[in-house]
C-alpha positions in Angstrom: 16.4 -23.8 -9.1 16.9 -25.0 -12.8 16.9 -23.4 -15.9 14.4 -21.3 -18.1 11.7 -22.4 -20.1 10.2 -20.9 -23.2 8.5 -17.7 -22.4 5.9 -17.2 -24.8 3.2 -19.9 -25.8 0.4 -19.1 -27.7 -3.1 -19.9 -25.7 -6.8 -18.2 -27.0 -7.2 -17.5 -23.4 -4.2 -15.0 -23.6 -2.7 -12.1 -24.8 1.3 -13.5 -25.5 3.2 -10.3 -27.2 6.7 -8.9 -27.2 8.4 -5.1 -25.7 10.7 -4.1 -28.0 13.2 -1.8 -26.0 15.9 -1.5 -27.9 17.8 1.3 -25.9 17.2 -1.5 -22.6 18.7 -4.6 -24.1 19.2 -6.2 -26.9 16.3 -8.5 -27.3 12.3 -8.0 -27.1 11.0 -8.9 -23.7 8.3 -11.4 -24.0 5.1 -11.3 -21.9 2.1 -14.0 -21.5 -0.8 -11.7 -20.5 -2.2 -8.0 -21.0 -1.7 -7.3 -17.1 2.4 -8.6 -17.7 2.4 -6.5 -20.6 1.7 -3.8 -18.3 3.8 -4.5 -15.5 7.1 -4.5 -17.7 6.1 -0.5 -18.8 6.4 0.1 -15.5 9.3 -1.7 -15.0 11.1 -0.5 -17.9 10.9 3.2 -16.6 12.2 2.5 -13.3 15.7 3.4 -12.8 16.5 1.0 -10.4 15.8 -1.5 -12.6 18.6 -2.3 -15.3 17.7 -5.8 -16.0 14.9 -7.9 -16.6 14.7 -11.5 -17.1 11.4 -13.8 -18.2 10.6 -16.8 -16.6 14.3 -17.3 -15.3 14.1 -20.2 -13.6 11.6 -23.4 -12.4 11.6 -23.6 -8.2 10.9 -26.5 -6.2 8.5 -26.1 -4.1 8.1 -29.9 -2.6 4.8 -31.6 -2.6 3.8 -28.2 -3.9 5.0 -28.6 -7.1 7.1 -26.4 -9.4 7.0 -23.0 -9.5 8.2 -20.5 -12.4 8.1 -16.7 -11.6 6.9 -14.7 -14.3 10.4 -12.6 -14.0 13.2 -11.3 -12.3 14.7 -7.6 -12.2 18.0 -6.5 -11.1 19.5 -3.5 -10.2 23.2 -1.9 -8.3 21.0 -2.9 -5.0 17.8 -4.9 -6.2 17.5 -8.7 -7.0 13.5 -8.6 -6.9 11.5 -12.5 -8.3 8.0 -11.2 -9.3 5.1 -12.7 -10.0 2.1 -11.1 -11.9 -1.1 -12.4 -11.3 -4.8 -11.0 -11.3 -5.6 -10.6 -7.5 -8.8 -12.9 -7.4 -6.2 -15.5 -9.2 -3.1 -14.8 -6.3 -5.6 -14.9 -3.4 -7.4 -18.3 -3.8 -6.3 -21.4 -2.1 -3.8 -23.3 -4.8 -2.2 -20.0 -5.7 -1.7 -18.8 -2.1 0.1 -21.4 -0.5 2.6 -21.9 -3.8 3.1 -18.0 -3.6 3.7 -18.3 0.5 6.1 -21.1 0.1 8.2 -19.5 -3.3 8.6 -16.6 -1.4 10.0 -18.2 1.8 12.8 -20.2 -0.3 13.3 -17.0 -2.3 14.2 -15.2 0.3 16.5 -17.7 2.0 18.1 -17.3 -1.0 18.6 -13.8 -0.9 15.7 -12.4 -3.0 13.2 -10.6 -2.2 9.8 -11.6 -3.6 6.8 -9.7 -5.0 3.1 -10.6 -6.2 2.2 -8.1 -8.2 -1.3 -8.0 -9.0 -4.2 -5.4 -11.3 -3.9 -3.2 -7.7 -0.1 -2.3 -7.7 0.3 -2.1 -11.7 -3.3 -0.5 -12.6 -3.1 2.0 -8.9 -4.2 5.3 -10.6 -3.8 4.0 -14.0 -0.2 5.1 -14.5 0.2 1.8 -16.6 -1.5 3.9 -18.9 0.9 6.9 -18.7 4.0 4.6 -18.9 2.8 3.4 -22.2 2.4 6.7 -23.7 5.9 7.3 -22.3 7.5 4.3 -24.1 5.5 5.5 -27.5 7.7 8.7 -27.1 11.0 6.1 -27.0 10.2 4.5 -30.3 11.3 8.1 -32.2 15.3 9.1 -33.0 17.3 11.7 -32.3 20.2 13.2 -33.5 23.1 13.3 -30.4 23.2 16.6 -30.7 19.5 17.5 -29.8 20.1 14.6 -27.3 23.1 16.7 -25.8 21.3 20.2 -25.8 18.3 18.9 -24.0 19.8 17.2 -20.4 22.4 19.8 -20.7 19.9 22.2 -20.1 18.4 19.7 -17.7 21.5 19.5 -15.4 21.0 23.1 -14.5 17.9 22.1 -12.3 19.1 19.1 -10.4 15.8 19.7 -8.4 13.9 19.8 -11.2 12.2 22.0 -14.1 8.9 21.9 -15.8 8.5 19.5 -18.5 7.8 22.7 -21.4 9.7 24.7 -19.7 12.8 22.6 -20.4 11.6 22.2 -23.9 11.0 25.7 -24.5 15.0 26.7 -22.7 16.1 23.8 -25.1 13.7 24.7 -28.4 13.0 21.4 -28.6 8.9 19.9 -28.8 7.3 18.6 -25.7 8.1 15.1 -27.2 11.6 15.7 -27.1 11.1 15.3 -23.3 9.2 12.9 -23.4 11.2 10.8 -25.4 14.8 11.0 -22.7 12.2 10.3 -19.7 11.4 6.8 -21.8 14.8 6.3 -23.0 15.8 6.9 -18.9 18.1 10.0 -19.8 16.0 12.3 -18.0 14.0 11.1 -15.0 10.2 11.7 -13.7 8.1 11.1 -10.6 6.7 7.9 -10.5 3.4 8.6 -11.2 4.0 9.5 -14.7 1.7 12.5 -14.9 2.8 14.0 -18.3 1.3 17.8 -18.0 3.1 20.5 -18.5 3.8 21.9 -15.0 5.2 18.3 -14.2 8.9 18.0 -13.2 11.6 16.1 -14.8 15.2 16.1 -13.4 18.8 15.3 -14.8 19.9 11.2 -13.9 21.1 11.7 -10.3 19.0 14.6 -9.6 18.7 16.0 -5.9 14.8 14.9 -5.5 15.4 11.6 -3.6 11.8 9.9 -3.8 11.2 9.4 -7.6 10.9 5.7 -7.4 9.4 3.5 -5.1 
């Protein structure tokens, strides 16, 4: 393995951007297509997830070439190399064989090693949910409200309704909305944001929130 390369270069035939995430780390996280775009919302939200790196490194793959994986996420007991690519674009014959043989020098190394394609990050269009979450993150508040709202939280370590907690804390539905994307309060995976849904205090007794 050898060292990064720029992320983000500018192409008509993609979509090249930046995720501001302020309350993640430091820096924007860049992104070369709409469907990596997508795939860092999800990431962002999950709570296993406290660090993500673009491009991080080139791979020799032999007479295969070099290979650089769109990013790497790490966590207290993850170390996950990912690639996103559109599933017609993974599956044919070039792509294929590169993937295989990344992910069998990846894992020698100790990571595991995921193509993630429109069918994992568009399943049920929760891509679409996580965004509105992380639209709720971009707002302030005070530490106070901040406070008020997961201490009533912490009471229902198996969960409570997402207006119910905002009603018990008299605080808007966005309030709520807002800790789930700033991971201060957590919700299922699927990211269904009505009313009835569940949210729980960090370290909650559900046990299956993410995947």
């Amino acid at each position: 393995m050898t060292g990064v390369r720029q992320v983000v270069t500018r192409s008509p035939d993609r979509r090249v951007g930046f995720a501001s995430c302020p309350w993640f780390r430091s820096d924007p996280i860049e992104y070369e297509s709409l469907l990596e775009r997508d795939f860092v919302r999800l990431a962002l939200l999950d709570l296993q997830i406290s660090s993500i790196s673009e491009q991080p490194f080139v791979l020799d793959l032999g007479e295969l070439g070099a290979y650089t994986p769109d990013f790497l996420l790490k966590g207290p007991s993850l170390k996950t190399v990912v690639e996103v690519k559109p599933k017609v674009f993974a599956d044919n014959r070039r792509n294929a064989s590169r993937l295989k043989r990344a992910g069998e020098l990846l894992r020698q190394e100790g990571y595991r090693f995921m193509v993630a394609t429109e069918e994992y990050i568009h399943a049920d269009k929760r891509h679409v949910r996580a965004g509105i979450l992380l639209r709720h993150a971009r707002s302030h508040l005070s530490v106070e409200v901040t406070a008020r709202v997961i201490a009533v939280a912490s009471g229902f370590p198996h969960g409570i309704q997402i207006t119910k907690l905002a009603f018990t804390a008299g605080v808007p539905k966005s309030t709520v909305l807002h800790l789930v994307a700033r991971r201060q309060l957590r919700i299922a995976p699927s990211f269904i944001l009505d009313d009835s849904e569940l949210v729980y205090p960090i370290g909650g007794c559900d046990g299956h929130l993410h995947a």
